[in-house]
NULUMMAR-299277 format. One record per residue (C-alpha): residue number from 0; residue in three letters; z, x, y. Coordinates in nm, 2 decimals. Example, Ala and Ser with C-alpha at 12.3 -4.5 7.8 and 13.67 -1.06 7.14 Angstrom:
2
+-----+---------+--------+--------+--------+
: num : residuo :      w :      u :      v :
+-----+---------+--------+--------+--------+
:   0 :     Ala :   0.78 :   1.23 :  -0.45 :
:   1 :     Ser :   0.71 :   1.37 :  -0.11 :
+-----+---------+--------+--------+--------+
! end
This chain:
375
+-----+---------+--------+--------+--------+
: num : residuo :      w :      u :      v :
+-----+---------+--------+--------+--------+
:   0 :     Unk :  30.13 :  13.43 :  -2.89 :
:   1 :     Unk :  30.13 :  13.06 :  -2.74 :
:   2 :     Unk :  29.88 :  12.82 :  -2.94 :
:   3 :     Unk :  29.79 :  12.50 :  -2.78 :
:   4 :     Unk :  29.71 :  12.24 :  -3.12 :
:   5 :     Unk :  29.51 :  11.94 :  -3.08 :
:   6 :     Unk :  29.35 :  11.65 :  -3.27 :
:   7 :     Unk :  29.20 :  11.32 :  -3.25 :
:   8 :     Unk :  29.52 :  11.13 :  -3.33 :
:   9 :     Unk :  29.51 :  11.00 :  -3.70 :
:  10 :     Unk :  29.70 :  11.15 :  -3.98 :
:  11 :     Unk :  29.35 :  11.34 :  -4.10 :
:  12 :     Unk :  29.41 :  11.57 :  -3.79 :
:  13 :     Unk :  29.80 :  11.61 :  -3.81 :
:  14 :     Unk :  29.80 :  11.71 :  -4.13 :
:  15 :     Unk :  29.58 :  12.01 :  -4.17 :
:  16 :     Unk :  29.75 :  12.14 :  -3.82 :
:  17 :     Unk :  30.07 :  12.12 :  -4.03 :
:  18 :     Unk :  29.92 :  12.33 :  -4.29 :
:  19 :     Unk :  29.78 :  12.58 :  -4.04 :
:  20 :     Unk :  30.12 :  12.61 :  -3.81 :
:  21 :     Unk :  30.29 :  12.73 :  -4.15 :
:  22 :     Unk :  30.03 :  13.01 :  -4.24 :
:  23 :     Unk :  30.08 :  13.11 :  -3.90 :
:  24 :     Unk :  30.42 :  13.15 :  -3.95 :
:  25 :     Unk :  30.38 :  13.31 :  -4.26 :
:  26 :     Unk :  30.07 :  13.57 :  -4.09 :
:  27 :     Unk :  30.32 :  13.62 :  -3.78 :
:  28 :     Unk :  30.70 :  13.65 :  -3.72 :
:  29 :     Unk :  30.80 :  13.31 :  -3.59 :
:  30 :     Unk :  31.00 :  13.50 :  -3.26 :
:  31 :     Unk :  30.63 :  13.55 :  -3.17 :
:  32 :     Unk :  30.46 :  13.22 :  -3.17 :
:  33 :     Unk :  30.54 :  12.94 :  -2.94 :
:  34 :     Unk :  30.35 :  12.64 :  -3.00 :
:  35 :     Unk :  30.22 :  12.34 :  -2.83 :
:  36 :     Unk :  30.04 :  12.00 :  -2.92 :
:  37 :     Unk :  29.82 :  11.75 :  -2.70 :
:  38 :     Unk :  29.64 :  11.48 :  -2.77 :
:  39 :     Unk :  29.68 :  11.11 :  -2.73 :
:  40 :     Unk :  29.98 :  10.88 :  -2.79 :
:  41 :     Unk :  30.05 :  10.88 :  -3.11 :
:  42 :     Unk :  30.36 :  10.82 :  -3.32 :
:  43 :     Unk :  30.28 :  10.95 :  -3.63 :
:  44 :     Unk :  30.19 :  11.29 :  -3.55 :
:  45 :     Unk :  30.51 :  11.30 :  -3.26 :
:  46 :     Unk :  30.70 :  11.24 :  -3.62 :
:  47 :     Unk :  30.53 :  11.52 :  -3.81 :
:  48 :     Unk :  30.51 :  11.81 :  -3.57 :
:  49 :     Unk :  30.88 :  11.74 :  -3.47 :
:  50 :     Unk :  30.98 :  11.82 :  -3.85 :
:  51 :     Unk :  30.79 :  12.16 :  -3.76 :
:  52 :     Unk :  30.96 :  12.24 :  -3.43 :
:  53 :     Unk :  30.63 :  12.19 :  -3.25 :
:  54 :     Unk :  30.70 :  11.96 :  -2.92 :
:  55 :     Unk :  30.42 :  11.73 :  -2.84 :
:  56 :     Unk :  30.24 :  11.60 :  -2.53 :
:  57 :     Unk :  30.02 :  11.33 :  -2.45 :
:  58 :     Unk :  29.72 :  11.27 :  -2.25 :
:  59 :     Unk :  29.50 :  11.01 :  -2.18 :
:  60 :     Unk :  29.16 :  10.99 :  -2.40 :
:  61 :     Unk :  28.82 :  10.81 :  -2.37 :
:  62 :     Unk :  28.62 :  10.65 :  -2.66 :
:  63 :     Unk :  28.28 :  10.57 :  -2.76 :
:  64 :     Unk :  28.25 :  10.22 :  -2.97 :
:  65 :     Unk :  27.92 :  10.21 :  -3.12 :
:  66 :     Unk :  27.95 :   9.80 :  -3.24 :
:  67 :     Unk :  27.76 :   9.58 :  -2.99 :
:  68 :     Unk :  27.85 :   9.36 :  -2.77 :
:  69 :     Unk :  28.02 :   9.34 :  -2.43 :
:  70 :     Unk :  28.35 :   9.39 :  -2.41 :
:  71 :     Unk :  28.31 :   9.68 :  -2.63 :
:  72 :     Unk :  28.08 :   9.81 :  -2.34 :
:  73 :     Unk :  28.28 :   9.75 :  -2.08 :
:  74 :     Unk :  28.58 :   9.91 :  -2.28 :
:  75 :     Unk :  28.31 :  10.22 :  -2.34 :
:  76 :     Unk :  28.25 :  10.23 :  -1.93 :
:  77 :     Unk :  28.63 :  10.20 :  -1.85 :
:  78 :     Unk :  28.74 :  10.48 :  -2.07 :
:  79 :     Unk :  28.44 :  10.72 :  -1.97 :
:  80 :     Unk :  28.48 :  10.63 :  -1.57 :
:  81 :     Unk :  28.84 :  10.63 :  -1.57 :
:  82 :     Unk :  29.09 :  10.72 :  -1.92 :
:  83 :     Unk :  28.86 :  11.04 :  -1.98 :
:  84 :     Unk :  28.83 :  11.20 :  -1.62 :
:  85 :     Unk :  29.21 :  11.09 :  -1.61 :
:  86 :     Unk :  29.27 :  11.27 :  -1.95 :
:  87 :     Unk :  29.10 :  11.62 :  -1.83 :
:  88 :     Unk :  29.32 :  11.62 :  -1.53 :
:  89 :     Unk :  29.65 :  11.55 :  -1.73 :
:  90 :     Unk :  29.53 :  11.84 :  -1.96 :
:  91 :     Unk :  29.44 :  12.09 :  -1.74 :
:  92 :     Unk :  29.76 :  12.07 :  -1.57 :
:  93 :     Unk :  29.97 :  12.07 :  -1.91 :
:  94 :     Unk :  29.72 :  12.38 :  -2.00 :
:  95 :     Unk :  29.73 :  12.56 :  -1.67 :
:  96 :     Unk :  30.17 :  12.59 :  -1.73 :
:  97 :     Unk :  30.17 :  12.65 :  -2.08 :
:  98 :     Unk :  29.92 :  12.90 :  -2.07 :
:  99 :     Unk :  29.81 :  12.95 :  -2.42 :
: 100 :     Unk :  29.63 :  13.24 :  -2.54 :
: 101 :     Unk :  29.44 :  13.00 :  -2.74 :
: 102 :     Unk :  29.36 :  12.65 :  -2.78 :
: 103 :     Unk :  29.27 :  12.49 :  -3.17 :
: 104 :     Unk :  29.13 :  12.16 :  -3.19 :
: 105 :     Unk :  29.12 :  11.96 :  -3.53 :
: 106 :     Unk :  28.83 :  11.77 :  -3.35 :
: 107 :     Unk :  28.80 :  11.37 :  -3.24 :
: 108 :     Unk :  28.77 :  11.21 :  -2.94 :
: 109 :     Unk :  29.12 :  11.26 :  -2.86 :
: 110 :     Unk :  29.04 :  11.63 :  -2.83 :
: 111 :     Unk :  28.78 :  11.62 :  -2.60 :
: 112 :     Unk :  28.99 :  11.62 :  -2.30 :
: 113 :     Unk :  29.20 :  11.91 :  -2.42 :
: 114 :     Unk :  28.88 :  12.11 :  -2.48 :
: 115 :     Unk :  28.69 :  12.05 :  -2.17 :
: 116 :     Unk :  28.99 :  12.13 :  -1.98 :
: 117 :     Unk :  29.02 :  12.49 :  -2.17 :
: 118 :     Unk :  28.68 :  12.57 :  -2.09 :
: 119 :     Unk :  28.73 :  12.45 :  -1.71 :
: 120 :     Unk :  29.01 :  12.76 :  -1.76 :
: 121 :     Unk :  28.86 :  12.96 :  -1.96 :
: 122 :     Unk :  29.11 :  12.98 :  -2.24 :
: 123 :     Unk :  28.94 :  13.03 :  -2.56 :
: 124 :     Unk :  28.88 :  12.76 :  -2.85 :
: 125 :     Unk :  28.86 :  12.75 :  -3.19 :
: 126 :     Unk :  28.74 :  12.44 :  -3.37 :
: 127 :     Unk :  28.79 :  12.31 :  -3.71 :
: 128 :     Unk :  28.60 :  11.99 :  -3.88 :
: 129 :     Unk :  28.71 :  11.81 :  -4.19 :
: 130 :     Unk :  28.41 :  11.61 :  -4.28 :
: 131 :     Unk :  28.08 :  11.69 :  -4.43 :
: 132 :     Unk :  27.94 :  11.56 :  -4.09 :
: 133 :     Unk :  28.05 :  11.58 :  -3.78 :
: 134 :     Unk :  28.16 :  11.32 :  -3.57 :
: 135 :     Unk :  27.96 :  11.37 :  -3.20 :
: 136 :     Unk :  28.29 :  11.45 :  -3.01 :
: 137 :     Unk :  28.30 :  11.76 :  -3.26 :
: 138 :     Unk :  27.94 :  11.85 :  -3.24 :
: 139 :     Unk :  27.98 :  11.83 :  -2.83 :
: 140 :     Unk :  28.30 :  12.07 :  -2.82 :
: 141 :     Unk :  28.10 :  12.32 :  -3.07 :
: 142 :     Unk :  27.91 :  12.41 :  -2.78 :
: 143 :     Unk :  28.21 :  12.54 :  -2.65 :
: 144 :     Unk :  28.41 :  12.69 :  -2.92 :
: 145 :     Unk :  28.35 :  13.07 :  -3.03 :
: 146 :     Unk :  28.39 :  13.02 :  -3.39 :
: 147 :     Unk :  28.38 :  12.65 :  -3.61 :
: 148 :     Unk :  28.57 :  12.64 :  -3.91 :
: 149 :     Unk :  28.42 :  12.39 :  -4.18 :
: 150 :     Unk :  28.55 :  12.17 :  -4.46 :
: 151 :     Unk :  28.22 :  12.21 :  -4.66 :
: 152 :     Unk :  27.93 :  12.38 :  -4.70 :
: 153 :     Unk :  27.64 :  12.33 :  -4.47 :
: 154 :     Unk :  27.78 :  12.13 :  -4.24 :
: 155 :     Unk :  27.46 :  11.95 :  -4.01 :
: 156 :     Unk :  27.51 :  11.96 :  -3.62 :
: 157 :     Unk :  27.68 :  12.33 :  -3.55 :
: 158 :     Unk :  27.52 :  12.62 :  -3.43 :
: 159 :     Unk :  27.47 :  12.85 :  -3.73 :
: 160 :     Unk :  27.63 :  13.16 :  -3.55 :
: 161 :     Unk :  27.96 :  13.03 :  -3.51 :
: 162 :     Unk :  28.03 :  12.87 :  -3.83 :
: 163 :     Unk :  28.23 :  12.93 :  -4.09 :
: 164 :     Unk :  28.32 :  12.76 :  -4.38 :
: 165 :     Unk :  28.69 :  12.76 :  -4.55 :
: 166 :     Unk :  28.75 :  12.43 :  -4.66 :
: 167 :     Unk :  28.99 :  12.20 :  -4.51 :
: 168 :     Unk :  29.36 :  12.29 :  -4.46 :
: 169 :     Unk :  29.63 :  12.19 :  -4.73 :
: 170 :     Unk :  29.95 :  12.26 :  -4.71 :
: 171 :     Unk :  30.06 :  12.49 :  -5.02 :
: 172 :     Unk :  30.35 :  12.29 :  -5.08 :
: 173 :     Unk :  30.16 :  12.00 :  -5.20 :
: 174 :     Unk :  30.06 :  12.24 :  -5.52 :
: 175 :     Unk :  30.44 :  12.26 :  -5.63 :
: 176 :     Unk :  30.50 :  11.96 :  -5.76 :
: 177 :     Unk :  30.68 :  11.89 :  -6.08 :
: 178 :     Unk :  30.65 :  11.60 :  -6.31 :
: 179 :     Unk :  31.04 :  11.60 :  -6.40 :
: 180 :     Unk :  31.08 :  11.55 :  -6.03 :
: 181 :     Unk :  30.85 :  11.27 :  -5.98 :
: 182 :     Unk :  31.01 :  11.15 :  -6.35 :
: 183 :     Unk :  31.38 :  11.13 :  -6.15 :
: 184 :     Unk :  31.21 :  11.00 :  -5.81 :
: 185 :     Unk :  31.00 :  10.70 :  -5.93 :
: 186 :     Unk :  31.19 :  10.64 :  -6.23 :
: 187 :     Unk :  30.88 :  10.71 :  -6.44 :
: 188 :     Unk :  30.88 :  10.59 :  -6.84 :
: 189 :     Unk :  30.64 :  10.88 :  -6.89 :
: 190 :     Unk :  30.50 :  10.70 :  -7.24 :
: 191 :     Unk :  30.11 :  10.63 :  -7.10 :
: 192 :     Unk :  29.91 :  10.83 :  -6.84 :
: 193 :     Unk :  29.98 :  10.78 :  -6.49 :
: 194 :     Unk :  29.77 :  10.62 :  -6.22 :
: 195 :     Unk :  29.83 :  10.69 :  -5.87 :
: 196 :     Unk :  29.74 :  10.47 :  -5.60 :
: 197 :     Unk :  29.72 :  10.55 :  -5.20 :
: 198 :     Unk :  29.61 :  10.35 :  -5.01 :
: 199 :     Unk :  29.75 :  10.52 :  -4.70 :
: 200 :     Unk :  30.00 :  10.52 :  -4.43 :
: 201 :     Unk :  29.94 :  10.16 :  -4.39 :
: 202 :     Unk :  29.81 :  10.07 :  -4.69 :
: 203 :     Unk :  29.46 :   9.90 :  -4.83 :
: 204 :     Unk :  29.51 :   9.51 :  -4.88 :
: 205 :     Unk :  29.20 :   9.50 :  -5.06 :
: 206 :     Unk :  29.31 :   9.82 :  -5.31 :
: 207 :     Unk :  29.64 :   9.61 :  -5.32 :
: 208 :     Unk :  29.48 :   9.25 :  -5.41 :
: 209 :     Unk :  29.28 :   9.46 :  -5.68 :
: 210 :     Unk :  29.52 :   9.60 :  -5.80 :
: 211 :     Unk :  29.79 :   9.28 :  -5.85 :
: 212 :     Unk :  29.49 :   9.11 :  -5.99 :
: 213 :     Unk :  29.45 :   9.31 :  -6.29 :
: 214 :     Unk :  29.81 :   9.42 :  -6.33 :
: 215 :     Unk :  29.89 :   9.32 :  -6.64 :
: 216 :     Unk :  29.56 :   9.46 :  -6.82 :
: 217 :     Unk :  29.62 :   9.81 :  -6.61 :
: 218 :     Unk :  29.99 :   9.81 :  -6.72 :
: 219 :     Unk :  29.96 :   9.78 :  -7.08 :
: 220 :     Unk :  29.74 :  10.16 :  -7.08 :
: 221 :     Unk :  29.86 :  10.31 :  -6.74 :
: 222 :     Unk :  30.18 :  10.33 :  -6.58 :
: 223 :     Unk :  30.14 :  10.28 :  -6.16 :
: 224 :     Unk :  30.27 :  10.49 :  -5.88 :
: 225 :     Unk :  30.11 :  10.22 :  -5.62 :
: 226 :     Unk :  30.19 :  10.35 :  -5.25 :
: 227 :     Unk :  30.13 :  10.02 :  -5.10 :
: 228 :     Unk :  30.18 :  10.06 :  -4.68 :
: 229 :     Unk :  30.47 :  10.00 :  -4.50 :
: 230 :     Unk :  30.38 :   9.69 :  -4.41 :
: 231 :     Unk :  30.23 :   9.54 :  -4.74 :
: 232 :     Unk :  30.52 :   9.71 :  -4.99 :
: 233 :     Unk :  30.72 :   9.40 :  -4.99 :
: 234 :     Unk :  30.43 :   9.19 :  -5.05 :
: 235 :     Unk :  30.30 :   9.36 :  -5.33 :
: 236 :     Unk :  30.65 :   9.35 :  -5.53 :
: 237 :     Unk :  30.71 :   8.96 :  -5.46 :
: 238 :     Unk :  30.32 :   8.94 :  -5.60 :
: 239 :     Unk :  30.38 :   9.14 :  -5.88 :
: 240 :     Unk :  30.67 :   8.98 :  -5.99 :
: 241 :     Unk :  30.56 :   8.67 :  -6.00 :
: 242 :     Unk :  30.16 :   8.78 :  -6.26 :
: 243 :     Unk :  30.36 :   9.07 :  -6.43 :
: 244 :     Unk :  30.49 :   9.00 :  -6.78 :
: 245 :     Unk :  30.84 :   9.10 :  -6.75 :
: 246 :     Unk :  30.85 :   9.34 :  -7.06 :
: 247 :     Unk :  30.60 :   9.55 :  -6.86 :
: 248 :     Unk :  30.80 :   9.60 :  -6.49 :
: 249 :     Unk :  30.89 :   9.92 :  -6.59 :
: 250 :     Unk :  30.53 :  10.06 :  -6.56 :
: 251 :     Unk :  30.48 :   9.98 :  -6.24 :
: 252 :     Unk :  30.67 :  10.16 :  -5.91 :
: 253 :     Unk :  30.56 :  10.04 :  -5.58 :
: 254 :     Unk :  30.65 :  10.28 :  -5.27 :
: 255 :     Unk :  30.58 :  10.17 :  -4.91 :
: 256 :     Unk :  30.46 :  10.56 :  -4.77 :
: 257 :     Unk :  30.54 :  10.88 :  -4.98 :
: 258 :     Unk :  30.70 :  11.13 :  -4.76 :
: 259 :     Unk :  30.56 :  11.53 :  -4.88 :
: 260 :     Unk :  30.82 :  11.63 :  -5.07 :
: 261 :     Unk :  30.78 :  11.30 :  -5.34 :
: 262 :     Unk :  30.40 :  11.29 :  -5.26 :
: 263 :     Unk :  30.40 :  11.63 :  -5.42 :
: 264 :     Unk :  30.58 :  11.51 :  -5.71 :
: 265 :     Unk :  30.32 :  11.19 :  -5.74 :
: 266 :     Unk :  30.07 :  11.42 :  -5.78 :
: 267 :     Unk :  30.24 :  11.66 :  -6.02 :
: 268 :     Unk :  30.30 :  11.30 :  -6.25 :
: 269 :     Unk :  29.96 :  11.15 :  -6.21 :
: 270 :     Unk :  29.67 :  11.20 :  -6.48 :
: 271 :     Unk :  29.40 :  11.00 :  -6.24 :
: 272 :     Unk :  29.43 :  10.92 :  -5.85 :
: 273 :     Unk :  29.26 :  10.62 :  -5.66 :
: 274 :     Unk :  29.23 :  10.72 :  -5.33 :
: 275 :     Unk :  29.04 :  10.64 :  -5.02 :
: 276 :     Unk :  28.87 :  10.96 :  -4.91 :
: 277 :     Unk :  28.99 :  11.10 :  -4.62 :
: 278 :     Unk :  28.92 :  11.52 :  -4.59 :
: 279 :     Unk :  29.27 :  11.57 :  -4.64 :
: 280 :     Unk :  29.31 :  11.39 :  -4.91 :
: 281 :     Unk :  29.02 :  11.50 :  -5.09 :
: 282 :     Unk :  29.08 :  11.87 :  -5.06 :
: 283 :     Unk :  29.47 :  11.81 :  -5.19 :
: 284 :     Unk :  29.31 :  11.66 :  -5.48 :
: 285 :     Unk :  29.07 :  11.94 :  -5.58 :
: 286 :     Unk :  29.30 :  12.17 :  -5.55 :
: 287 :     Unk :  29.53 :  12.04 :  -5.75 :
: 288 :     Unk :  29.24 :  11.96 :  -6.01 :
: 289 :     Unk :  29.32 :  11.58 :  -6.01 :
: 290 :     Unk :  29.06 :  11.34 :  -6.09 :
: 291 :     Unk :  28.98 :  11.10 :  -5.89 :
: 292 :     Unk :  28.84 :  10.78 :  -5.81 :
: 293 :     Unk :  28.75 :  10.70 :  -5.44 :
: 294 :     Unk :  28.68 :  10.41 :  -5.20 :
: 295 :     Unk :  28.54 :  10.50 :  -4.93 :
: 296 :     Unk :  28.70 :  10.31 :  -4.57 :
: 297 :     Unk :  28.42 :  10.10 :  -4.49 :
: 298 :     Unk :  28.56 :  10.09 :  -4.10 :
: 299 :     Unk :  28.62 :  10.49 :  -4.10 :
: 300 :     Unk :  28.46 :  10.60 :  -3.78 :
: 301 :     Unk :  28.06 :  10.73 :  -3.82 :
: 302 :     Unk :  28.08 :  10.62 :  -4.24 :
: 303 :     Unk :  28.31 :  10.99 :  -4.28 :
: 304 :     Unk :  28.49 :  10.86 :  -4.60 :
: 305 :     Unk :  28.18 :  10.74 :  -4.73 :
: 306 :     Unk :  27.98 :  11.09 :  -4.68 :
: 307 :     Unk :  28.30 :  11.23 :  -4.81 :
: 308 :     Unk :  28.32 :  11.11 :  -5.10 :
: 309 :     Unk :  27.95 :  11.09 :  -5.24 :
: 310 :     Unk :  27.96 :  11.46 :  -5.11 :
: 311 :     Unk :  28.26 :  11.51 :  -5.33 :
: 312 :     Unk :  28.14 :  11.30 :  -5.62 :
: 313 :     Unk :  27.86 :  11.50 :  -5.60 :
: 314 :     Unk :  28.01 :  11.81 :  -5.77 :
: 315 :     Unk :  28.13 :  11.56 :  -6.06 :
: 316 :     Unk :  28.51 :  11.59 :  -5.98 :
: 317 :     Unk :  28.51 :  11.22 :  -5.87 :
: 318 :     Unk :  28.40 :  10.93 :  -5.90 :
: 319 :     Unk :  28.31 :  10.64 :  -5.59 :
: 320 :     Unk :  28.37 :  10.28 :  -5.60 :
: 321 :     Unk :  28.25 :  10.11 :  -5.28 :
: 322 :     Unk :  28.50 :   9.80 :  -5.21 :
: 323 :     Unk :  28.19 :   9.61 :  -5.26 :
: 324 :     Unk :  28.22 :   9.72 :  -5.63 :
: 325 :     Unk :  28.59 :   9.72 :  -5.61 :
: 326 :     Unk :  28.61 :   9.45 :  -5.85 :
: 327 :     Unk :  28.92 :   9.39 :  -6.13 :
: 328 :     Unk :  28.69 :   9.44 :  -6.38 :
: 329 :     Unk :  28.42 :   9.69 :  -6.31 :
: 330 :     Unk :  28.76 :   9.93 :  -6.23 :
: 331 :     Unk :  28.98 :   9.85 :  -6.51 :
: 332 :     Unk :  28.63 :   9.96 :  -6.72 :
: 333 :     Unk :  28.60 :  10.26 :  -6.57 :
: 334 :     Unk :  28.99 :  10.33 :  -6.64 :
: 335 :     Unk :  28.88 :  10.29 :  -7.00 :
: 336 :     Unk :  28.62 :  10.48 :  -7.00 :
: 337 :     Unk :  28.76 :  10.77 :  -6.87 :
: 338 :     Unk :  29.07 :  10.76 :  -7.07 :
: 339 :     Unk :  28.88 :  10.71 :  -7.39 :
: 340 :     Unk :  28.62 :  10.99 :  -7.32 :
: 341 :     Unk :  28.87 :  11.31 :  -7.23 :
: 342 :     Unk :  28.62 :  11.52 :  -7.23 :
: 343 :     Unk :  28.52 :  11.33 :  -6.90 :
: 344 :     Unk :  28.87 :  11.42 :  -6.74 :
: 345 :     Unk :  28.85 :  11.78 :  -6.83 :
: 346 :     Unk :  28.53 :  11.81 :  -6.69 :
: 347 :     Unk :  28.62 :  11.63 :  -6.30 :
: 348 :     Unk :  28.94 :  11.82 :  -6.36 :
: 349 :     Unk :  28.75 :  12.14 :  -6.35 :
: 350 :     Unk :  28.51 :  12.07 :  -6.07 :
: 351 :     Unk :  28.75 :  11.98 :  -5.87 :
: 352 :     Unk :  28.94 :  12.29 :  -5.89 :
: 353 :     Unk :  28.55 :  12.50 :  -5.87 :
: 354 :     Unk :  28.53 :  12.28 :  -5.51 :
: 355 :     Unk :  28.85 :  12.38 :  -5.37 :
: 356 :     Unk :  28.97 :  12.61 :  -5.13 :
: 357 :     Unk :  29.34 :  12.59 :  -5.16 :
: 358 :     Unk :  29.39 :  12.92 :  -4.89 :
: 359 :     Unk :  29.15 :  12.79 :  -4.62 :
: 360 :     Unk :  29.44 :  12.74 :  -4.34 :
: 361 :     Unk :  29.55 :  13.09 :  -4.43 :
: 362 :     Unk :  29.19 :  13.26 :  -4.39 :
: 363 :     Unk :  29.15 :  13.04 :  -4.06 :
: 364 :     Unk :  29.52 :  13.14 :  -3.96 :
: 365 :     Unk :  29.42 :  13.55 :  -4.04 :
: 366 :     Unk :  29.14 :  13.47 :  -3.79 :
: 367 :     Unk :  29.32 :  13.35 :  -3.51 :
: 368 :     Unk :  29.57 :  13.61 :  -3.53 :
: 369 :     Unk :  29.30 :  13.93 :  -3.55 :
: 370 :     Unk :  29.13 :  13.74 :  -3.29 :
: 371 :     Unk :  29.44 :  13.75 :  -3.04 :
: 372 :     Unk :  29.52 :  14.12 :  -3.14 :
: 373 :     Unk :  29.18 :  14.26 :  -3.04 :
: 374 :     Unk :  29.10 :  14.01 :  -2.70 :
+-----+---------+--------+--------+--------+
! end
């Protein structure tokens, strides 16, 4: 079986692949599966898939920039006229030798030359969408996908028959963590409840500068896993050292990124997360049951971690804080709150394990496979 991946090039569409390529593996013998990725130059997700065996191709890939403006327009014509024609060619070619039986797309505009250059060759394709609405790229390639996967219910844009939802993919490792691990890794006191902070591959400045500002206050109830960015980490520890009282740097642990095997761990540890709100992220926490306090990326393409998270929040297992709202105060309150009221915990704890769909890559995986049996 040869299975073409593709994605929009951002760590939301790696990831989930990640998850699906191993409850392949698990579904099929691995002698039998040969796999393949394309989609634009990216680093991150070259990094990744290598770890899984999976070599990786590029291809060129157009954008649409909704902000105003002119060079933004001119950008929009050059990469319609010229990246994306460019891009179909390259991956109709890189299709037409590796001959896949199938091609799955993780959506975003960096798919779209991939897709349109299956259906030029009439390999079939399967399409998966994280967020609870649908970027346009995703809603064009619907129309020609035989079968949708969604992240949530009732998903707007799709055409009814080919939907179906099974919640985004999470890798099952993420739900083995162990708290004497992360206790070892981050050198945890383990005396107060633990806050976890991600801000990310590259890190939030503005999570970070909320954060450092009411440091002291957070420290003397929580103690902080704060994954800070790789380029940001050092920053935040020369800042912290300087506001922290000294009996208190023992609370607080500040990690650049969080590689999967301590991630797990961080979770494992952590009584409450603040997170941005990524799909991937978002499913990982429900179904680990993991409170959670989100803020939404204000710049995330079409408003997604905004309509992810009030989506989320809506079955109680969260709770949003605009950056608008992202004040010291206001969020060291909330802290409180919570912390003071259990009850409260128990109760986002528990929806977000009713939300989750911890065995969604394995469904979507069963799918693929009966579907190249029987075609």
């Amino acid at each position: 079986m040869k299975i073409l991946l593709t994605g929009g090039g951002t760590g939301g569409h790696v990831v989930p692949l990640v998850a699906l390529i191993r409850e392949l593996r698990r579904v099929v013998p691995a002698k039998d599966l040969k796999f393949l990725y394309l989609g634009p130059k990216d680093e991150f997700a070259k990094l990744v898939l290598s770890h899984e065996g999976i070599a990786t191709g590029t291809v060129l890939a157009g954008k649409i920039r909704r902000y105003g403006g002119i060079l933004p327009t001119l950008e929009n014509i050059l990469d319609m006229a010229v990246k994306m024609p460019i891009g179909i060619m390259q991956a109709f070619w890189k299709i037409f030798f590796f001959s896949p039986d199938v091609v799955f797309s993780k959506g975003g505009y960096g798919a779209l030359p991939i897709t349109i250059a299956a259906r030029m060759l009439g390999v079939p394709v399967f399409l998966h969408e994280s967020d609870a609405v649908p970027g346009r790229a995703n809603v064009f390639a619907s129309h020609f996908a035989l079968k949708v996967f969604t992240s949530y219910p009732k998903t707007p844009d799709f055409k009814s028959s080919k939907v179906m939802h099974v919640g985004n993919f999470v890798r099952r490792e993420m739900l083995t963590g162990s708290k004497e691990e992360a206790t070892s890794i981050f050198n945890l006191v383990g005396d107060k409840p633990v806050l976890l902070v991600l801000g990310g591959s590259q890190g939030s400045q503005r999570m970070n500068d909320m954060i450092l500002a009411s440091l002291d206050d957070l420290l003397s109830d929580f103690e902080i896993i704060h994954q800070a960015g790789f380029k940001n980490a050092d920053q935040v520890r020369k800042e912290a050292a300087v506001v922290i009282n000294p009996a208190m740097e023992k609370y607080f642990h500040v990690v650049s990124f969080m590689r999967e095997t301590d991630l797990r761990h961080a979770y494992a540890a952590s009584d409450l997360i603040l997170s941005r709100s990524g799909a991937a992220t978002i499913f990982e926490l429900a179904a680990l049951g993991k409170p959670a306090i989100l803020v939404p990326l204000p710049e995330s393409a079409q408003n997604h971690q905004v309509r992810n998270a009030y989506r989320y929040a809506q079955t109680g297992a969260a709770l949003v804080l605009e950056e608008s709202n992202l004040t010291p105060r206001f969020f060291l309150e909330k802290l409180r709150y919570l912390f003071s009221h259990t009850e409260e915990l128990q109760k986002m704890a528990a929806a977000a394990k009713s939300f989750a769909r911890p065995e969604a890559a394995n469904i979507a995986a069963r799918v693929l496979v009966e579907y190249l049996k029987t075609a």
